[in-house]
MIDOSE-1310 file (N, C-alpha, C; in nm, 2 decimals, decimal comma, always signed):
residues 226
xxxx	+0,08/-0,12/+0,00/+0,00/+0,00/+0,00/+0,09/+0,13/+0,00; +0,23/+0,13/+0,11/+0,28/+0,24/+0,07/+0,37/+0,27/-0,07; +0,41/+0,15/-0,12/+0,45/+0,16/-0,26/+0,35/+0,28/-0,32; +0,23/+0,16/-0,33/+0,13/+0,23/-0,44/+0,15/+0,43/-0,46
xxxx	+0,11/+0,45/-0,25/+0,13/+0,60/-0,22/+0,23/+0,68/-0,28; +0,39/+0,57/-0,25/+0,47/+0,66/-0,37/+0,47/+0,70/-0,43; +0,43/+0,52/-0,52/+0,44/+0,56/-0,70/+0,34/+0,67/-0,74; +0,21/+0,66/-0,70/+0,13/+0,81/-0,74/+0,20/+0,94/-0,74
xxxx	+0,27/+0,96/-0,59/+0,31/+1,06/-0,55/+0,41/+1,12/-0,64; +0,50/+1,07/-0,65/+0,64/+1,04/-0,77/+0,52/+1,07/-0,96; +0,48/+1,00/-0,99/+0,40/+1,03/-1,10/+0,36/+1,14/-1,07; +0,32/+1,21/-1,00/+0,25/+1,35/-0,94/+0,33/+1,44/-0,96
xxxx	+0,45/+1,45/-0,93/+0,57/+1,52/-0,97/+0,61/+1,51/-1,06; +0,61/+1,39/-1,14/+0,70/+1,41/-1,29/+0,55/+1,48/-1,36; +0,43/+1,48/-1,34/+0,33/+1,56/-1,43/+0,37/+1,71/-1,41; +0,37/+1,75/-1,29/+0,37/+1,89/-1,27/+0,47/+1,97/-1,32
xxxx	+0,64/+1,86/-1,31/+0,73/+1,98/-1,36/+0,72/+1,96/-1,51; +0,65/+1,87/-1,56/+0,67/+1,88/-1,75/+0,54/+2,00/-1,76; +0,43/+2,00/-1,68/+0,34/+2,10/-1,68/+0,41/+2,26/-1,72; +0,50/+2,27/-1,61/+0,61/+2,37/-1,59/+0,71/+2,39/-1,71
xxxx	+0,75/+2,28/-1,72/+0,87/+2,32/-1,87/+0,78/+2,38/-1,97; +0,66/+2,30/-1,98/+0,60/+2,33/-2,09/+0,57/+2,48/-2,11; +0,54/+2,52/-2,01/+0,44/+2,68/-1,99/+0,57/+2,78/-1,98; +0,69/+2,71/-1,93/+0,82/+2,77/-1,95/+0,82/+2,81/-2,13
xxxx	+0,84/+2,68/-2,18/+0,85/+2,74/-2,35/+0,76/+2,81/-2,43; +0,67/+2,79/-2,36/+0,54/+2,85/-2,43/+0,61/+3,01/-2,39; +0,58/+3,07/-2,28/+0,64/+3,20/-2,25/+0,77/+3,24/-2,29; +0,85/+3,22/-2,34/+0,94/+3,25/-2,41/+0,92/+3,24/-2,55
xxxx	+0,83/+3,12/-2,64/+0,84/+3,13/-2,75/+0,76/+3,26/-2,80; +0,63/+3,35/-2,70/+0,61/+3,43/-2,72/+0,67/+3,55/-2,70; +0,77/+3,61/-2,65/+0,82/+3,68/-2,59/+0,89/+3,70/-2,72; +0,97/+3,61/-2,79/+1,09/+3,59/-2,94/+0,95/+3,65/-3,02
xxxx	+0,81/+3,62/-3,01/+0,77/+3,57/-3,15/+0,71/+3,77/-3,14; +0,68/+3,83/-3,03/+0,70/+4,00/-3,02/+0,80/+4,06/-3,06; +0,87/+4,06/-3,03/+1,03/+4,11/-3,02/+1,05/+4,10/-3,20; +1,03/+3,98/-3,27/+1,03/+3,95/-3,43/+0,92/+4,06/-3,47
xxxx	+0,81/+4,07/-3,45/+0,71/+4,12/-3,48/+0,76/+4,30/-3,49; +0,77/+4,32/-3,35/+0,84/+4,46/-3,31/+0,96/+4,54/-3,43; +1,03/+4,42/-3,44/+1,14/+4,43/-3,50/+1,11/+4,47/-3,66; +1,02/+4,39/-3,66/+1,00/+4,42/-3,83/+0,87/+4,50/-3,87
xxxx	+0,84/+4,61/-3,79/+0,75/+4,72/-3,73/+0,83/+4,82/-3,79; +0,91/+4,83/-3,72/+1,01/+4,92/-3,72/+1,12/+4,97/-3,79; +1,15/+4,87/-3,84/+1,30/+4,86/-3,98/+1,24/+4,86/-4,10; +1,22/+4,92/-4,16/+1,24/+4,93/-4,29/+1,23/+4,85/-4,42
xxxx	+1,24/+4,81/-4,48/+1,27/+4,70/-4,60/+1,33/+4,79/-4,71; +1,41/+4,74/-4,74/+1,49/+4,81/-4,85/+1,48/+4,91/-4,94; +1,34/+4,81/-4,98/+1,28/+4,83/-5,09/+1,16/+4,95/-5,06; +1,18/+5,02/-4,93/+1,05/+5,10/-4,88/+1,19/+5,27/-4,85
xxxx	+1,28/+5,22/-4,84/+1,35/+5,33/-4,86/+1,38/+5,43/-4,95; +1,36/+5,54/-4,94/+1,43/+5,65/-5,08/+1,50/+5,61/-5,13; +1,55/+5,61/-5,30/+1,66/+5,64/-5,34/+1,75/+5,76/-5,32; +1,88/+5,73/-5,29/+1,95/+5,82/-5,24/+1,97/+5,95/-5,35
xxxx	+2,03/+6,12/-5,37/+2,02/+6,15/-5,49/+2,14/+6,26/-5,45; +2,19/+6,31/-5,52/+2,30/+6,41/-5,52/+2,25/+6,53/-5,55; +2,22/+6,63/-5,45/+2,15/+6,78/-5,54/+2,30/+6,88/-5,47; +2,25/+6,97/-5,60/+2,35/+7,11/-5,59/+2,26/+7,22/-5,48
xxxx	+2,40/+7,33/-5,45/+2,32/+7,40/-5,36/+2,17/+7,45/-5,35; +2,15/+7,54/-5,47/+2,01/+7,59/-5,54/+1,89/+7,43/-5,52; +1,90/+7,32/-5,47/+1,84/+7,17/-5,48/+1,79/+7,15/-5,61; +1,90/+7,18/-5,74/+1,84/+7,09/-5,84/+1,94/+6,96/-5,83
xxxx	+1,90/+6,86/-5,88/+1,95/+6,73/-5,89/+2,06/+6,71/-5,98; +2,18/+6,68/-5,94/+2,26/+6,70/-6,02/+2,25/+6,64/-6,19; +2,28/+6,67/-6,27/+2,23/+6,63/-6,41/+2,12/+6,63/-6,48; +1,99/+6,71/-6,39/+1,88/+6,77/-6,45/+1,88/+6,85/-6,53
xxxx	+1,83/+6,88/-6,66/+1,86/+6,97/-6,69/+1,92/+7,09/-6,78; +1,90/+7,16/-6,88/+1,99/+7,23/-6,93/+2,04/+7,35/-6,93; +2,16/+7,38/-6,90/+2,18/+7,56/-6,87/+2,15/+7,63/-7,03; +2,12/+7,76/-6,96/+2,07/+7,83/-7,06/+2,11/+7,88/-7,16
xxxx	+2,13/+7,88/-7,28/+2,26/+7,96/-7,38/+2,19/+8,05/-7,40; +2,35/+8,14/-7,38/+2,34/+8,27/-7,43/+2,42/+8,31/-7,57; +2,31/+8,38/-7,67/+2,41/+8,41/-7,78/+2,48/+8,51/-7,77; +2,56/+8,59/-7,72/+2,55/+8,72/-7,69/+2,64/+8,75/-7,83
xxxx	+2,72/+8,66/-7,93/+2,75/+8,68/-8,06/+2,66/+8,76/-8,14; +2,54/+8,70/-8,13/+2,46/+8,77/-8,20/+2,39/+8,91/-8,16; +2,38/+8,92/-8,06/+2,37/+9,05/-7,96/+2,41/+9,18/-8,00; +2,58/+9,14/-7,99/+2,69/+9,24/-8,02/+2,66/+9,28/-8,17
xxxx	+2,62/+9,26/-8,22/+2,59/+9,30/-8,38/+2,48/+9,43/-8,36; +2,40/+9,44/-8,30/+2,28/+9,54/-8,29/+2,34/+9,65/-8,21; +2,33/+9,80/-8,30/+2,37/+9,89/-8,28/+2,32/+9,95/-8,17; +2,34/+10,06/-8,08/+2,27/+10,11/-7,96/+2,28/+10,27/-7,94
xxxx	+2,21/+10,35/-7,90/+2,27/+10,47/-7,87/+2,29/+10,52/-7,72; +2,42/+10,61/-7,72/+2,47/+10,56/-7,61/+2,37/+10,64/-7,47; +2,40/+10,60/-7,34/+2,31/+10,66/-7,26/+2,41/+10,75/-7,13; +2,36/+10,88/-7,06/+2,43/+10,89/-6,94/+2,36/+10,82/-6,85
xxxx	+2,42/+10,84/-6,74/+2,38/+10,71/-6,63/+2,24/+10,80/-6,58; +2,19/+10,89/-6,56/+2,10/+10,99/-6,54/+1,98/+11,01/-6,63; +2,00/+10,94/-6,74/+1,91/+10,93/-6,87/+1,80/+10,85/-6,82; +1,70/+10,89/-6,65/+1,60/+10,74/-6,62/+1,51/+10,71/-6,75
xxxx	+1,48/+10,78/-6,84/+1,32/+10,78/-6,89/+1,36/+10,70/-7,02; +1,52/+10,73/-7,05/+1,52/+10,62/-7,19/+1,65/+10,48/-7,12; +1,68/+10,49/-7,02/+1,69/+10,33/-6,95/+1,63/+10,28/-6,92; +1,48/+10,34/-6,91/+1,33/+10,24/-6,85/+1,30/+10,16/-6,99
xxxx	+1,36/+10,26/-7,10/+1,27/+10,24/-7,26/+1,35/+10,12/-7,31; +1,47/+10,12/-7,24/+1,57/+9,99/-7,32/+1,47/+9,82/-7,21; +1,44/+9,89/-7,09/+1,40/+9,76/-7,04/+1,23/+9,74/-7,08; +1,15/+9,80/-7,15/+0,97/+9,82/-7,15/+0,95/+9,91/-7,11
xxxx	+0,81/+9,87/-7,07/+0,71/+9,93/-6,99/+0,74/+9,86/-6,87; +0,73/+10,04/-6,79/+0,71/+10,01/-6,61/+0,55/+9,97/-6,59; +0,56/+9,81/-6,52/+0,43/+9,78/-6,47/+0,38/+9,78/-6,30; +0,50/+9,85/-6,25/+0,44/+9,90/-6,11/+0,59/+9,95/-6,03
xxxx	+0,56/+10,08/-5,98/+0,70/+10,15/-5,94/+0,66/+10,13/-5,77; +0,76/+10,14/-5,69/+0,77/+10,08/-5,53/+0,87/+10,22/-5,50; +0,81/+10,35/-5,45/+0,88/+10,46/-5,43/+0,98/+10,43/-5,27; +0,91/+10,32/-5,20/+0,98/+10,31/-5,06/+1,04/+10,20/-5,08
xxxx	+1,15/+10,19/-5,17/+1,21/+10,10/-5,18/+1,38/+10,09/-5,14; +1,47/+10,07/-5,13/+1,62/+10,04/-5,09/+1,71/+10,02/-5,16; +1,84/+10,16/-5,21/+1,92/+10,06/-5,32/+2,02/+9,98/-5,26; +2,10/+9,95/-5,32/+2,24/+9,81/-5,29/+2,30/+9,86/-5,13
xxxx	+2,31/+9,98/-5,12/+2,38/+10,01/-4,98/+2,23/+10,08/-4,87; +2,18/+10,01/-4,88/+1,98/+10,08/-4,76/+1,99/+10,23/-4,80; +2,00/+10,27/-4,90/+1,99/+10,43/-4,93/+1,84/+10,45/-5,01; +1,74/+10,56/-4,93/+1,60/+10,53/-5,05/+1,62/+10,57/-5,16
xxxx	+1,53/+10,42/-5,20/+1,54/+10,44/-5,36/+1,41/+10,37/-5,41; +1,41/+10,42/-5,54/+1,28/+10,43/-5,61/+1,29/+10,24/-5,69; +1,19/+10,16/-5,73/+1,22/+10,00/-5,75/+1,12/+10,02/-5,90; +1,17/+10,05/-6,00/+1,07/+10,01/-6,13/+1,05/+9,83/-6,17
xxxx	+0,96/+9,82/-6,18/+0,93/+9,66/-6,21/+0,88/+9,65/-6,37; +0,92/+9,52/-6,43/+0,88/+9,53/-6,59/+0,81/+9,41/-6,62; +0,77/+9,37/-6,48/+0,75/+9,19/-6,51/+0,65/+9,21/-6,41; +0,51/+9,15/-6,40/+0,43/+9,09/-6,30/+0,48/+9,05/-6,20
xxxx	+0,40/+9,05/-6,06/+0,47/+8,94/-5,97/+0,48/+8,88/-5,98; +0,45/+8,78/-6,08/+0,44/+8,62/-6,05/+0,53/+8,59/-6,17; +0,58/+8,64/-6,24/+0,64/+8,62/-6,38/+0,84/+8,67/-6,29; +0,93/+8,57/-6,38/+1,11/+8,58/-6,38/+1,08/+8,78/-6,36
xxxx	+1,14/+8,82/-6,24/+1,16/+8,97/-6,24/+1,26/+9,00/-6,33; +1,23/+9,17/-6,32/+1,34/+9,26/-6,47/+1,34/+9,34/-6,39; +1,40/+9,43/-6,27/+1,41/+9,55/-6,27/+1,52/+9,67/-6,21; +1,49/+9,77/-6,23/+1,58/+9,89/-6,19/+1,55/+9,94/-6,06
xxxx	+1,67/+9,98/-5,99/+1,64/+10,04/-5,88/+1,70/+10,13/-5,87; +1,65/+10,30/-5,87/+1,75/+10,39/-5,91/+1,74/+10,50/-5,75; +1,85/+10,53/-5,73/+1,90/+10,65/-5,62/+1,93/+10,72/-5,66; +1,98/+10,78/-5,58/+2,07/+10,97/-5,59/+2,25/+10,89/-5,59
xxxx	+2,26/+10,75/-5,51/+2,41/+10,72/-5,55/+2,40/+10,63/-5,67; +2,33/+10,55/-5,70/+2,35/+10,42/-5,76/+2,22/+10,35/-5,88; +2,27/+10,31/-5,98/+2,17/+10,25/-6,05/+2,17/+10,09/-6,03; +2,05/+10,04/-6,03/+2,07/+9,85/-5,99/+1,98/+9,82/-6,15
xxxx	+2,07/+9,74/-6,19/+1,98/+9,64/-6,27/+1,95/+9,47/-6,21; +1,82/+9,39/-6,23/+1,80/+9,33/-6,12/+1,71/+9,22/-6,21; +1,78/+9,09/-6,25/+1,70/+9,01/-6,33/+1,72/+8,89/-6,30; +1,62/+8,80/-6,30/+1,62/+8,66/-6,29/+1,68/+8,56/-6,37
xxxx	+1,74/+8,48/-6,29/+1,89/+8,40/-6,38/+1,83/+8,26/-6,36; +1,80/+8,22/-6,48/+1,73/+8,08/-6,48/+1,82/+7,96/-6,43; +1,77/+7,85/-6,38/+1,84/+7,73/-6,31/+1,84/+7,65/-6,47; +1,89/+7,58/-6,44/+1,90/+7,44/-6,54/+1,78/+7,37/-6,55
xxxx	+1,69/+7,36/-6,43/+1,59/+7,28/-6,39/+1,52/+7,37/-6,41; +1,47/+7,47/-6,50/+1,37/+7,59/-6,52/+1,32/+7,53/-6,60; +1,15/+7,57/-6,63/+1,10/+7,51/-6,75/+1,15/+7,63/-6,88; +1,08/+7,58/-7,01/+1,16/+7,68/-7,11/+1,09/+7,74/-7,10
xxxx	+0,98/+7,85/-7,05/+0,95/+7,97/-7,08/+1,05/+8,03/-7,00; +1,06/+7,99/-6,85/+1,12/+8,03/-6,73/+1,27/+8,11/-6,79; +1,37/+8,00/-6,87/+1,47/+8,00/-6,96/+1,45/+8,12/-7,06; +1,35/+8,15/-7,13/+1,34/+8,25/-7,24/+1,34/+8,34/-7,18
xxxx	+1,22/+8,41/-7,07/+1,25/+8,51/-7,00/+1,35/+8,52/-6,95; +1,41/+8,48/-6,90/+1,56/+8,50/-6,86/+1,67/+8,52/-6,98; +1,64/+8,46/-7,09/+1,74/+8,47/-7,18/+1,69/+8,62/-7,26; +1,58/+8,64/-7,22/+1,56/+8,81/-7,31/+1,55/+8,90/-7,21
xxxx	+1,57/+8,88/-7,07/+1,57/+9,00/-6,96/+1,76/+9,01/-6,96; +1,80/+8,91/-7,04/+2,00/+8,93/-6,99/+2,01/+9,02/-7,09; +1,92/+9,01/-7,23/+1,97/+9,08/-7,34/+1,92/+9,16/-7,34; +1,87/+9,22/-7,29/+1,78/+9,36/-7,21/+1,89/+9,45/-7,12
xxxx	+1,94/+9,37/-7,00/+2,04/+9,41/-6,96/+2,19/+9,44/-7,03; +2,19/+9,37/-7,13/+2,34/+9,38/-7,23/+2,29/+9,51/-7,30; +2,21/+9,53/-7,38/+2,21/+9,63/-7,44/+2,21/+9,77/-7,38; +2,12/+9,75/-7,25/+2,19/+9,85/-7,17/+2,31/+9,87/-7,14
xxxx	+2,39/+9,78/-7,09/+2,49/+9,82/-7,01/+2,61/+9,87/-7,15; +2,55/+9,80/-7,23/+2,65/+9,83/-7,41/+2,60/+10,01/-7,40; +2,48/+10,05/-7,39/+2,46/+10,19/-7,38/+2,49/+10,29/-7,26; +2,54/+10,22/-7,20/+2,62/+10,33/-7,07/+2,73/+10,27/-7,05
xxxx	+2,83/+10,18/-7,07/+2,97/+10,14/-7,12/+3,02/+10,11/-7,26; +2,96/+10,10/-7,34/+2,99/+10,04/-7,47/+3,04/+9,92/-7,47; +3,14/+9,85/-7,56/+3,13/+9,73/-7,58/+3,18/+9,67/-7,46; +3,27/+9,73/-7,37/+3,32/+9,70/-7,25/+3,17/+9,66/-7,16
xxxx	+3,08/+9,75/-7,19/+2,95/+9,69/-7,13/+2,86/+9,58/-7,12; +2,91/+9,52/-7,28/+2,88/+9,43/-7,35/+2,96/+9,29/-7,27; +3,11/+9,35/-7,26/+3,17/+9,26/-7,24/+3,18/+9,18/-7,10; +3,11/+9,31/-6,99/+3,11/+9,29/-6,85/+2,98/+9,16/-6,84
xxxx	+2,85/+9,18/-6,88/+2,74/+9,13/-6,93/+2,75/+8,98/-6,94; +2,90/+8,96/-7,04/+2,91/+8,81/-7,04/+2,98/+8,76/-6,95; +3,06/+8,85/-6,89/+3,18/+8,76/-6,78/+3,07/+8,75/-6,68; +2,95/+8,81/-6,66/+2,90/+8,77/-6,50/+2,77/+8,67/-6,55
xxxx	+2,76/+8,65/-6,72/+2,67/+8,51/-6,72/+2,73/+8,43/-6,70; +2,90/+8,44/-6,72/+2,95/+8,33/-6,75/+3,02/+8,27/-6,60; +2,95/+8,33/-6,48/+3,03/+8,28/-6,36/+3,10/+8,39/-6,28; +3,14/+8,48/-6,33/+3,25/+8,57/-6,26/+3,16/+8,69/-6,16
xxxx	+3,27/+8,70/-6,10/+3,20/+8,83/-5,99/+3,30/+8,96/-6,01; +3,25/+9,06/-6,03/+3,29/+9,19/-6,04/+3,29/+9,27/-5,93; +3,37/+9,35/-5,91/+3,32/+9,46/-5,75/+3,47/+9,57/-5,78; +3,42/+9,68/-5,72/+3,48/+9,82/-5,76/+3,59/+9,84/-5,89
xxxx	+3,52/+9,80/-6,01/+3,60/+9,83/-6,08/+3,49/+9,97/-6,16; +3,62/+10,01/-6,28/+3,55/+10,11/-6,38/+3,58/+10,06/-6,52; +3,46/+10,06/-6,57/+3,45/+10,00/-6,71/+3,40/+10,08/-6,80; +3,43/+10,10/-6,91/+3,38/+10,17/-7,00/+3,29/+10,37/-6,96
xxxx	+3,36/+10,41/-6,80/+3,34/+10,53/-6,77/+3,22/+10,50/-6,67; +3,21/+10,43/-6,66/+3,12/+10,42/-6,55/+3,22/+10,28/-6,40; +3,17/+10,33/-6,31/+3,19/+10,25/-6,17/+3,10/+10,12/-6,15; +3,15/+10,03/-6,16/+3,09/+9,93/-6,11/+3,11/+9,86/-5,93
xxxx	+3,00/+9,90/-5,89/+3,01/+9,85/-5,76/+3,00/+9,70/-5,72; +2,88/+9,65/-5,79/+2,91/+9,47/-5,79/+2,83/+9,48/-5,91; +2,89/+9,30/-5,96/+2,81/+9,24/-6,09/+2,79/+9,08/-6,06; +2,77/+9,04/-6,05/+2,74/+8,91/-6,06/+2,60/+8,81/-6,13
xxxx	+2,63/+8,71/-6,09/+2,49/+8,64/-6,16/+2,50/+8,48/-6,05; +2,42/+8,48/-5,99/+2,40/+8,34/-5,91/+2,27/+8,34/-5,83; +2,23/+8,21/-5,82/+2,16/+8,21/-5,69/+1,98/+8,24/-5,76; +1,95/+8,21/-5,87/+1,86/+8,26/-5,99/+1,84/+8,41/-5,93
xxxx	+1,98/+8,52/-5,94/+1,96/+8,65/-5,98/+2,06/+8,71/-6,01; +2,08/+8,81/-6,12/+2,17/+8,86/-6,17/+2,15/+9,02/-6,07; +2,26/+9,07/-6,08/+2,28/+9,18/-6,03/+2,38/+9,29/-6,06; +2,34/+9,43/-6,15/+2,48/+9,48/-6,21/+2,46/+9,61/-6,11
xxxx	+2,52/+9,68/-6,02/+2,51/+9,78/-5,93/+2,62/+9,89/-6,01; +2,57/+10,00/-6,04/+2,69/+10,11/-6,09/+2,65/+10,24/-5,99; +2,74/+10,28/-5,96/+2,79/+10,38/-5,87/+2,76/+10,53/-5,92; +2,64/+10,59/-5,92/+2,68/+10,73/-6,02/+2,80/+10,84/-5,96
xxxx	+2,84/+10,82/-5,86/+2,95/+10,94/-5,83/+3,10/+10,86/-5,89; +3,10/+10,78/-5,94/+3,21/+10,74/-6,01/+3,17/+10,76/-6,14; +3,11/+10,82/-6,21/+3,06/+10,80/-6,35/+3,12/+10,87/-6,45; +3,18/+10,84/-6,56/+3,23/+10,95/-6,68/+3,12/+11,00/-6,76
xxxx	+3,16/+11,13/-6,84/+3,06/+11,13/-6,93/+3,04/+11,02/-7,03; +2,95/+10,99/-7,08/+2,90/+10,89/-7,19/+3,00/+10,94/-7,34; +3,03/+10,80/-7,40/+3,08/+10,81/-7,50/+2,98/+10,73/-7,62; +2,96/+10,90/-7,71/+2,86/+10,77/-7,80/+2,94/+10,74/-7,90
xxxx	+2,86/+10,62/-7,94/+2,89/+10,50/-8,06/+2,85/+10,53/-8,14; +2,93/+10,52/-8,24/+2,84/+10,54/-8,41/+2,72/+10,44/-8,43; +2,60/+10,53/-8,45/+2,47/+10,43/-8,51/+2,46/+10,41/-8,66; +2,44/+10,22/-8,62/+2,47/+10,21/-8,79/+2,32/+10,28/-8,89
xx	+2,36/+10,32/-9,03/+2,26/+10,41/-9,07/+2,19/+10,30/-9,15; +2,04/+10,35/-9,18/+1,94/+10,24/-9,24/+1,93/+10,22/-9,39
């Protein structure tokens, strides 16, 4: 009889701790099977990532795109007559029609100045900004990534700008025009009788600032005859 009591007893124990292993693995295999779950929540899949991309300062993508040519060969051929730097009414005429003037406006150094605009707001700007020190010419320099109107306007607000600057420097004016499409930055020089305080072109804006207290008188050019 006390056999028997053992043997139950002993069976009684070997059920309970396999009871235990068991409920052991069970809680653990759930614990891995979160943790998997969790894990793959949260990371990514390859294929759910961006492609990675190279952009230039301005954020166009590198290789988008084409820069804008300029002919200015053909440019230089059209005759001009020459201008003083004081001449406002026929330097407005080389750029258009004024489509809205901004009397409280600021030239290159916070001096008031008067802002003629030739372009809508919403349209590549064209404009002058004239003082008692300084004349600003002020036009939008297309990206590579422009669409082609974007590009045209810009390619006929530069040659807007050349022909001016050819009429208050002459060809030196001409010549200044292409060094700053072509990259280069200008500052206190004198070109063709007039002072240039800055020139450049970057950043989609061109900018030619001339100095009128540094100014010569204007030298005219022979106009070719018809």
């Amino acid at each position: 009889m006390r056999n028997n009591t053992l043997q139950n007893f002993a069976i009684g124990i070997t059920m309970i701790a396999g009871v235990s292993l068991s409920a052991c693995d069970n809680s653990n295999k759930t614990v891995g099977d979160a943790a998997s779950d969790t894990s793959s929540e949260q990371t990514p899949s390859a294929e759910s990532k961006p492609a990675a991309t190279t952009a230039d300062l301005d954020g166009a993508t590198a290789g988008q795109g084409l820069p804008v040519n300029y002919d200015l060969s053909t440019w230089s051929k059209d005759s001009v007559e020459s201008l003083a730097i004081n001449d406002l009414d026929k330097i407005q005429a080389t750029f258009g029609k004024v489509l809205s003037t901004d009397e409280n406006s600021l030239d290159y150094a916070s001096n008031p100045a008067t802002k003629y605009r030739f372009m809508t707001t919403d349209a590549p700007y064209l404009d002058l900004i004239d003082s008692t020190k300084y004349l600003e010419m002020g036009w939008y320099f297309a990206n590579p990534t422009d669409n082609d109107k974007e590009k045209e306007l810009s390619r006929a607000h530069a040659k807007k700008a050349y022909k001016l600057s050819r009429q208050l420097m002459g060809d030196e004016g001409g010549a200044l025009i292409a060094d700053m499409l072509g990259g280069q930055i200008i500052k206190n020089k004198t070109m063709g009788g007039q002072k240039i305080e800055l020139a450049k072109c970057e950043f989609y804006s061109c900018m030619l600032v001339l100095n009128k207290s540094g100014a010569e008188p204007a030298v005219a050019e022979p106009v070719a005859s018809n």
